[in-house]
Phi, psi and omega in degrees: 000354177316139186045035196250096185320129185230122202249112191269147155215121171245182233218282230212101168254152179216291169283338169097010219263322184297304160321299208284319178314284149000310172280300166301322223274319177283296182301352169298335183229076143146310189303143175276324159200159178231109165249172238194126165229153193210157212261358186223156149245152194257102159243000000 
């Protein structure tokens, strides 16, 4: 997975905590960036 842009996508954000975990967990082994789109937000 070394240097590889990785692109998240969900359905429902409401706290970001699934994101952000997710997203460290990829750059600890490796991603070069992670970015992340979603089709609703929850406030």
């Amino acid at each position: 997975m070394k240097y590889c842009r990785i692109l998240l996508v969900d359905d429902i954000y409401t706290t970001g905590s699934t994101v952000d975990a997710i997203a460290s967990l990829l750059k600890v082994n490796g991603a070069e960036q992670v970015d992340f789109v979603c089709a609703a937000i929850v406030k």
